[in-house]
Every structure is written in C-alpha cells, then in structure tokens.
C-alpha positions in Angstrom: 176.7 61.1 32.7 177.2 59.6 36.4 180.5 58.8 37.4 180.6 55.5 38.5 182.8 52.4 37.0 182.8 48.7 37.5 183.4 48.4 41.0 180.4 50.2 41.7 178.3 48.2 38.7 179.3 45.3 40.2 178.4 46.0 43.6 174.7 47.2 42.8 174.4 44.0 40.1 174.9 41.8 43.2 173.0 43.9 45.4 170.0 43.4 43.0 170.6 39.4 42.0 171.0 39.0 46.0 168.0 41.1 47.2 170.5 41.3 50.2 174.0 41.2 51.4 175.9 41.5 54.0 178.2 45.1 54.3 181.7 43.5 55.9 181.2 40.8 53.2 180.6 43.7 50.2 183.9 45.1 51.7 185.9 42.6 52.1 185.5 41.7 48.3 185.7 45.3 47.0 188.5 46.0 49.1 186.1 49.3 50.2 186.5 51.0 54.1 183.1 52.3 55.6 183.5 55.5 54.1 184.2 54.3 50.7 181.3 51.8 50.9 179.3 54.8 52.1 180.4 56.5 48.9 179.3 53.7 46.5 176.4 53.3 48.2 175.2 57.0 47.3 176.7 56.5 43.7 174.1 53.7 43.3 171.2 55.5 44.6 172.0 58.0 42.0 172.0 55.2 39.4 168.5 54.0 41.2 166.6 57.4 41.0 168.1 57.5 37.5 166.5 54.7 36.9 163.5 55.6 38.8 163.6 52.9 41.3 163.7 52.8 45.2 166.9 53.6 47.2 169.0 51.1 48.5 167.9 50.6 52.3 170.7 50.7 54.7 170.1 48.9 57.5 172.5 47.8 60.0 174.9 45.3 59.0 173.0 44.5 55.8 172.1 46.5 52.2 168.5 46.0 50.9 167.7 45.8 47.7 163.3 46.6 47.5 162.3 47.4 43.6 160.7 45.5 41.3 162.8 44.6 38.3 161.8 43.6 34.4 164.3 42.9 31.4 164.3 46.3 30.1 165.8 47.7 33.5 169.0 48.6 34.1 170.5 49.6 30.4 173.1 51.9 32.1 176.1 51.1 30.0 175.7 55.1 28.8 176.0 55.9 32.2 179.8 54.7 33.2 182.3 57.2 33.2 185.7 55.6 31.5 187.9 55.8 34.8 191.6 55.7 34.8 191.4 52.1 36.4 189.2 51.3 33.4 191.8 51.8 30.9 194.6 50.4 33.2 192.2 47.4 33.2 192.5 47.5 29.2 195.9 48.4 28.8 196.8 45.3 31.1 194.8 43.1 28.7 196.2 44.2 26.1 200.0 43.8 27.2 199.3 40.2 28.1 197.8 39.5 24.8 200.0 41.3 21.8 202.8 40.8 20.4 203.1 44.6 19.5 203.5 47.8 21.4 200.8 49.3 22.9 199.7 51.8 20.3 198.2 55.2 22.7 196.4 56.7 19.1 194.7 54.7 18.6 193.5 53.5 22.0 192.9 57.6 22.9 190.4 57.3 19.5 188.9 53.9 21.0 188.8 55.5 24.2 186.8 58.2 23.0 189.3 61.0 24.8 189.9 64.1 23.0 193.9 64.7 21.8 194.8 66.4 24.7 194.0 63.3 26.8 196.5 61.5 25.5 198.9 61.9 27.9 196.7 60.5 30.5 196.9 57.3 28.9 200.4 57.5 28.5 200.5 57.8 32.4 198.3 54.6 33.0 200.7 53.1 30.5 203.6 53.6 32.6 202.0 53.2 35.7 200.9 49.9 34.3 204.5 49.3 33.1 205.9 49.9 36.5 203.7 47.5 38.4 205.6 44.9 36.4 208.7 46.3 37.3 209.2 47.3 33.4 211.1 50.8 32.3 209.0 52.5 29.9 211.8 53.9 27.5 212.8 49.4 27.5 209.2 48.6 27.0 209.2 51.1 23.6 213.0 50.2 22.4 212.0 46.7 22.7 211.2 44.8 19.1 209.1 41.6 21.0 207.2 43.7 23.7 205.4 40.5 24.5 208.8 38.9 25.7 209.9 41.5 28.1 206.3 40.9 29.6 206.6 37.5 29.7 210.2 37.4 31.5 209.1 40.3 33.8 205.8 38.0 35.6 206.3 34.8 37.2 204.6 31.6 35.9 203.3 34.1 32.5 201.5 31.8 30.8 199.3 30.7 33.9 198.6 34.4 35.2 197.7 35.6 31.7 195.4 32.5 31.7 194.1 33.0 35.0 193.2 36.8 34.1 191.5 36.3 30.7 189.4 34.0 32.7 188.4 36.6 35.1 187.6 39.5 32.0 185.6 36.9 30.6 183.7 35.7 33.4 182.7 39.1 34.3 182.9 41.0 31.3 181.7 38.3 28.0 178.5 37.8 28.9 178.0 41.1 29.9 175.1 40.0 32.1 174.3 43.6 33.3 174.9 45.3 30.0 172.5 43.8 27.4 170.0 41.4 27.7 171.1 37.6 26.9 169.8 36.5 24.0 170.4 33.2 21.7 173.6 33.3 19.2 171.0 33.3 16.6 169.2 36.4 17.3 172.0 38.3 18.1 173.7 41.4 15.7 175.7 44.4 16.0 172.0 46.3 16.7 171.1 44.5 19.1 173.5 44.3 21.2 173.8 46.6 23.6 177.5 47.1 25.3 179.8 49.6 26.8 182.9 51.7 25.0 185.2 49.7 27.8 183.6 46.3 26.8 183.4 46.5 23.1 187.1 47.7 23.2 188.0 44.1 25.5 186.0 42.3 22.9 188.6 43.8 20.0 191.5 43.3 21.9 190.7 39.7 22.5 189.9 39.2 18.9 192.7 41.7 17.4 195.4 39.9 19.4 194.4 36.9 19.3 193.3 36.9 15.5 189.6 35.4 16.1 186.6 36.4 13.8 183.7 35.6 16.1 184.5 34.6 19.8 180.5 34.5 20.6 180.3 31.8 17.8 182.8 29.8 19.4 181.5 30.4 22.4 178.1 29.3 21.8 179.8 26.1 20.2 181.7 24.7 23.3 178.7 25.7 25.8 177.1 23.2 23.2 179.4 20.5 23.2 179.7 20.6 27.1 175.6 20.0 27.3 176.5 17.2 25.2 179.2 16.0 26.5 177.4 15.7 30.0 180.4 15.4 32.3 180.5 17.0 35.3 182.6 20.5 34.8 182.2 23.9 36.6 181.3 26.9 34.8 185.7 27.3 36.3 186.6 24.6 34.1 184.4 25.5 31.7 186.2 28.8 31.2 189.6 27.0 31.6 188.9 25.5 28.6 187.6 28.3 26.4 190.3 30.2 27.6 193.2 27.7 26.5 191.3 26.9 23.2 190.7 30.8 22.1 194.6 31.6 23.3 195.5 28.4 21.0 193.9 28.3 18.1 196.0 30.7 16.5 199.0 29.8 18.1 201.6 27.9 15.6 203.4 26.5 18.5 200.0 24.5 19.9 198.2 24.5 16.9 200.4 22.6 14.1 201.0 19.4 12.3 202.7 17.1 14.0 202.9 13.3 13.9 200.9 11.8 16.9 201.7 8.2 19.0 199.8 5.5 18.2 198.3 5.8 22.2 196.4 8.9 20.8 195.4 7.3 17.5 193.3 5.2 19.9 191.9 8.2 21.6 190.5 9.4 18.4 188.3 6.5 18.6 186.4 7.6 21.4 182.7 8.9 21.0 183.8 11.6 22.9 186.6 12.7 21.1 184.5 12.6 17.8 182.0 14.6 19.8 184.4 17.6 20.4 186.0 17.3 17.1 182.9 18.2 15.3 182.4 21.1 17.7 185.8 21.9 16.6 185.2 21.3 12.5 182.2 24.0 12.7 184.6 26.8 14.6 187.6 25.4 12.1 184.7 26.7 9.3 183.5 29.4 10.8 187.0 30.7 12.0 188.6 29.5 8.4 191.5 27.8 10.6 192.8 24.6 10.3 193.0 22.8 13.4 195.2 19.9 13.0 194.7 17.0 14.7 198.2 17.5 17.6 195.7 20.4 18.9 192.4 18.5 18.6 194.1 15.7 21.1 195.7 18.0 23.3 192.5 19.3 23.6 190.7 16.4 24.3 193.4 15.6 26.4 193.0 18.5 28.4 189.4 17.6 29.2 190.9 14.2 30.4 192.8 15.4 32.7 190.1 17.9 34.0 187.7 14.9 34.5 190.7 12.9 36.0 191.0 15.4 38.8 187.3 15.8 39.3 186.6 12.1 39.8 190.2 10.7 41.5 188.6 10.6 45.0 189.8 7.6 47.2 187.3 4.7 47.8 187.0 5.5 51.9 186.6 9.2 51.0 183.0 8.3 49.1 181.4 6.7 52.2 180.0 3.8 50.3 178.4 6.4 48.1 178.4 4.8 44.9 177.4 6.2 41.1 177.0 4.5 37.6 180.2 5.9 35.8 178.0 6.2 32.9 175.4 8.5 34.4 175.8 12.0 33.5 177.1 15.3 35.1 173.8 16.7 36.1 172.0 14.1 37.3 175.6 12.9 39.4 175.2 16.4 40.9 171.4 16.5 41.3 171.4 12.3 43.0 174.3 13.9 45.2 172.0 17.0 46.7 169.0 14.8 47.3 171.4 12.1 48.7 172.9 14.6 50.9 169.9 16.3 51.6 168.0 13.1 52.7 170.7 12.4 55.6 170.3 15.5 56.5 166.5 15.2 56.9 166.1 15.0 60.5 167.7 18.3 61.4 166.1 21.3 62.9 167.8 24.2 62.6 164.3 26.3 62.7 162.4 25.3 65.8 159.0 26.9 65.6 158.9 27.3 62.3 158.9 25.0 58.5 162.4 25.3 56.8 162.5 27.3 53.8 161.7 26.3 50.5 164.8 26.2 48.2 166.2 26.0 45.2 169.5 24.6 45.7 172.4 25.3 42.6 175.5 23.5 43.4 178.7 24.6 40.8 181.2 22.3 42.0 183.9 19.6 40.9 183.2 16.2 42.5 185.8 15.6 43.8 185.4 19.6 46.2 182.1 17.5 47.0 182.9 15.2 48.2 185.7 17.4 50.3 183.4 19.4 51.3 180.4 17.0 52.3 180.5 18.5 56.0 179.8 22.1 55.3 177.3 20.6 52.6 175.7 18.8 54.9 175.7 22.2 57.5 174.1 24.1 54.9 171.2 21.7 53.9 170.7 21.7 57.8 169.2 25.3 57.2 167.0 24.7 54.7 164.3 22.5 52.6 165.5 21.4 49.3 162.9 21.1 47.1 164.1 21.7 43.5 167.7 21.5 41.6 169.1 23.8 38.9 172.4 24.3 37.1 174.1 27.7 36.8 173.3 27.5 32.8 169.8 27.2 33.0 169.0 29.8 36.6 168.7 32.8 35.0 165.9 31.3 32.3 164.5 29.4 35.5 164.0 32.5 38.0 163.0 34.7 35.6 160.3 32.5 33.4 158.8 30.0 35.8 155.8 31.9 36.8 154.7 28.6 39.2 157.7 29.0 41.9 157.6 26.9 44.8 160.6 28.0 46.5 161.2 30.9 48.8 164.7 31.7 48.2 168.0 30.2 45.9 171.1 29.0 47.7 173.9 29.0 45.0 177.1 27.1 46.1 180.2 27.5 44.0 183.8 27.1 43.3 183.9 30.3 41.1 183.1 33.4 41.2 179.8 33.4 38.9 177.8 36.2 40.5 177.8 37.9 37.2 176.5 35.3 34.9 173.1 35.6 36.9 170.1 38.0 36.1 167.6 37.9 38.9 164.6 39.7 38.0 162.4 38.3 40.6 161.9 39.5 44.3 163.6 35.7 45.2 166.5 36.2 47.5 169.9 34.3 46.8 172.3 33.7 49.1 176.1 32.7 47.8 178.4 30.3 49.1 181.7 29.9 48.1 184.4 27.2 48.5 187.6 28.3 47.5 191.1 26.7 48.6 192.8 29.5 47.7 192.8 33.5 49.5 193.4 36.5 47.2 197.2 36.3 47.0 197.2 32.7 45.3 198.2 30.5 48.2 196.5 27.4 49.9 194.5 27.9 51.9 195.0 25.5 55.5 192.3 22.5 56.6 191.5 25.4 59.6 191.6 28.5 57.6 189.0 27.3 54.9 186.7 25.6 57.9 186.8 29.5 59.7 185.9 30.8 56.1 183.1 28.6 55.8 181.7 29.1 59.4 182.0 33.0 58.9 179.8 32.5 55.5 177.6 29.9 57.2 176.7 32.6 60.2 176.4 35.5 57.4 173.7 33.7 55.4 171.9 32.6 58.9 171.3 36.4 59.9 170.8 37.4 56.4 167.9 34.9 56.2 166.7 36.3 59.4 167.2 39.8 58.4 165.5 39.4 54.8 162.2 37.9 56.5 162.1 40.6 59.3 162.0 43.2 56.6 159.2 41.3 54.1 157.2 41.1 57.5 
C-alpha cells in the first residue's frame, strides 16, 4: 500500500484534468513549501509507475502531466493509506452532524484499525475537540453533544453548511474514485469507493437519517435541467445541502399553517415542478414533506434567483435578455455576445488564436461584475464552442470530432473535482471568488490583483504547454 492521502490525490487528479499547472499556484492551494511539494511530487510518481504511466515532468515553474489516459485508469482507492488527517476529517463530519457522542468502537472497526489503535483515534478526537476550544472530559459528560458544538463555533449552522458543501463537492461524486455512471446502473458492486469515503457516505446518511442520498441526488440534478434557471454547480450544492440537512429535521420539516401569499406560490409551474421532484424522494425516502418545507424550499430558490438576476439597469450596458429564455442559452448568448466585442483583439501577433472550448460556471449577476476580466480573457483566445460543467466530462471524453485545442473553465466554485479528463486537451482554470481563505471580502483591488496574477499564469502556461507539444 502507498502512503499518500487526499491532498496528494487531489493534487495528481488536477495535474492530470489540467495536463499542466502552475507550481506557486499548486502551493498556494495546498498550503505545500518547495520541499513539501517536492515530496508530493515523488509520492505521485510512485502512484504513476504503479500505474504504469510516465512520470510527472518537472519543469521550471510548471508540472507536466504526458500519459495517455482511458476510463479504467486510475482505480487507486486501494492505494490510500488512512492518515490521521483522514480521520480528523471524519470525526469533524461527524461532530457537526450527530446528535450523539462520537462512538471510537465503532469508528476503530469502520476504520479498519486493529484494537490497539484505538487510542490514536481517541487522540484525533481530542485534538479535534480542542480546535473548537471544547474539554474532552465536557464533550463525554455532556447529554446533547451536538449543543456544546453548536455554542462553541460562530455562525454553526452556516459553517456546518459551508463544510458539507465542501465534502460533497469533493468527495460525493467521487470523480477520481469510480467511474461515473447513470443512477440506474449503479449498485453496491459496482461501485467502486474508498474505506474513508464509504464511511462519509454513512455518516451523512446515519446522522442525518437518509436511505439513498444518490437517489435524491440524481432527482434535484433533474429538476434543475428542468427548471432551466441559471444556477452554479455553488448553488446547486447550496440547495442539496439545506434540503438533505432538512428533510429530517422536525423544526423545518413540519405542518404548519401557511399565508395566503404562499398559497399563491403554489400555483406556479415552477413550484409544481419541484414539488414532484420532491413527491418521488418523499416515496423513495418514506418521509412526508409537508407543504411549510416544500415553500421554504421553493422559496429558497427564489431568493437564489433574486440575487443572481438583481443587477442595476446601467450595470447591463443595454445588454438586454428575454426573461423567459433559459439558464443555458442566457449563459451561452452572453459568451458569444462577449466574445464578439472582443473580436478585434490580438493578443497573438504572428500566430491564429487558439481554438476553445469556453465553460463559464457563474451567477449572472458575477457576470456581469466581472465583464472586464471576461472580456481580458476572451482577448486570449478563440471561442468556438460552449459547454456546461454537467455535460464536460461526457463532452471531452466522447466527442471523437474535437475542434478545439484546449478548455478554458471559469468558475465561482471550486469544481476541479467533478471533471474527468481523459483526453490530452489542456484546461486551464479561472476562478472568481470575492472571498480569500479566511472568509472575508475580498477589496475592488485585491480581487483585480487576483485576477491579473491568474490571467499572467494561464498566459505562460499556454506558452509553456505548446513549447513542450512542439
């Protein structure tokens, strides 16, 4: 067994998506120093020659990733070693989630850690418990664990939120774990997944009493397709987050009389949309979901669409689009708009502009914000097709008749793990994010320095990666 963990499985699943990437941006995500970089890069090789591939090549400022891939690659689950920061990962889940104490039996049985062990998860237990400022001997003499959690973090309900979110995004559909297959096709033996992430999976469903998250899963990627609105994978996730923490929840989830306002809101084609999406998981689950909840959560895709589409008349520069149209296209009419005014540019002199597949994963109204650095990065490039982040896996990997050259992905989100590149097609990642890693704002000045230090990155990355094919 190699002893590697996520960090290291994340860093060669973008390494491979990407085809290339640049090593201060690898390290500035990772938290790694050139040593520890160095490290991880040798941990992957292993995994390479273990796979019998080609070595990463280290080349200057940039890691090269030169194999060619098919679907049946990279089944190395088997091969990661259940780290201490794995189970601190878990038990942190797990705290968030459940109402009882954190029971070190039976997680040293799901851990698959001989009797002896035990007391190593009792350490990242504590450890964990101290982080949050919590006594250990208070944490076990306390009858609602959950509580002394929730009084110990600031704004609970919005952190717990905010990292289910994250184990989801990178975790639920395990893009580098088993190969993605319809809801249909899939059962316990064929699915292929990790100790650590079939462990998550129970917790999620233990804690938060759900039969089949997949199934519900599958239903509200569904509905949105459906729905057509314009929503981020983010928001997407926002939503399957609050629903899945909800459903069982008697304080969300109950009868209650509702206001005649809402009665009216039960009218809407929309709203009888989601509530049959909700009827077949309300089967499936064998919950009722009253219809207080099924408002709220209409409602809370209201409000979602409200704050996508709340952009001031001046701010659309006589841009102007049929309210009725629907989230893709407004996206897709948006690029080419974009694109087209862009046109004229020339950012390669002696040379035709790449051809590119542009994805663009981002609210409206962050468009529309951002239509300057949009505009900076069309400059680089020739647009000449338009996916959704959904669809790009399916796209890459099945089109046999590609016309573009490379994939330029721009996103709100970090969504580097729900692709699967198995082509030799570069991607290069932009993200707009008005936040830095602590939470705060981010200034007008701060996010334009960002976005010239990502713009510069992906300029001699381009650069780089045709150098190397020559």
């Amino acid at each position: 067994m190699l002893s590697i963990g996520y960090n290291e499985i994340d860093i060669l699943w973008e390494i491979t998506n990407f085809k290339i990437v640049n090593k201060e941006m690898i390290m500035s995500s990772y938290n790694l120093t050139k040593s520890g970089l160095s490290d991880v890069i040798k941990k992957i090789n292993d995994i390479l020659d273990w796979e019998g591939l080609n070595p990463l090549i280290d080349k200057k400022g940039y890691i090269f990733f030169n194999n060619d891939l098919s679907k049946k690659n990279f089944q190395i689950g088997e091969a990661v070693k259940f780290k201490n920061s794995i189970r601190k990962e878990i038990i942190y889940l797990f705290l968030l989630l459940s109402n009882r104490h954190f029971n070190m039996t039976k997680f040293t049985l799901r851990f698959q850690l001989k009797e002896s062990s035990k007391k190593y998860v009792r350490i990242d237990l504590k450890s964990v418990l101290e982080e949050l400022s919590i006594d250990y001997s208070e944490y076990r003499e306390t009858k609602n664990p959950l509580e002394i959690i929730r009084r110990k973090i600031k704004n609970f309900e919005l952190l717990r939120r905010k990292y289910l979110k994250n184990i989801l995004i990178k975790r639920f559909e395990k893009a580098y774990f088993y190969e993605y297959m319809k809801y249909e096709e899939m059962d316990e033996h064929n699915i292929y997944e990790t100790n650590p992430e079939k462990i998550m999976s129970e917790i999620i469903k233990e804690e938060l009493k759900i039969k089949d998250i997949r199934f519900i899963f599958k239903k509200l990627q569904t509905f949105f397709r459906k729905y057509g609105k314009l929503f981020t994978i983010n928001e997407k996730y926002d939503f399957f987050v609050y629903f899945i923490l909800n459903l069982n929840n008697k304080k969300e989830n109950m009868k209650k009389r509702i206001t005649s306002k809402s009665v009216k809101l039960k009218e809407s084609s929309d709203y009888k949309l989601l509530s049959e999406t909700l009827d077949e998981i309300s089967k499936n689950e064998n919950v009722r979901i009253y219809s207080y909840f099924r408002l709220k959560l209409y409602k809370f895709l209201l409000k979602k669409e409200k704050e996508n589409f709340n952009v001031k008349v001046n701010e659309l520069k006589e841009k102007s689009y049929d309210e009725v149209v629907t989230g893709n296209n407004l996206t897709e009419e948006y690029v080419y708009q974009i694109a087209e005014e862009t046109e004229k540019s020339r950012e390669y002199k002696n040379s035709e502009k790449p051809k590119t597949l542009l994805v663009l994963d981002v609210e409206y109204s962050k468009m529309v914000k951002y239509e300057r650095n949009i505009k900076d990065i069309l400059k680089l490039v020739n647009i000449i097709e338009y996916s959704n982040v959904e669809n790009l896996s399916e796209k890459i990997n099945n089109d046999e008749t590609k016309n573009y050259e490379q994939i330029f992905i721009i996103s709100s989100g970090e969504i580097q793990n729900l692709i699967k590149n198995y082509s030799k097609i570069p991607i290069y990642f932009f993200r707009f994010n008005d936040e830095d890693k602590s939470g705060k704002k981010k200034g007008k000045l701060k996010r334009r320095v960002d976005f010239e230090r990502q713009l510069s990155e992906v300029r001699e990355m381009m650069t780089e990666y045709r150098n190397m094919k020559k």
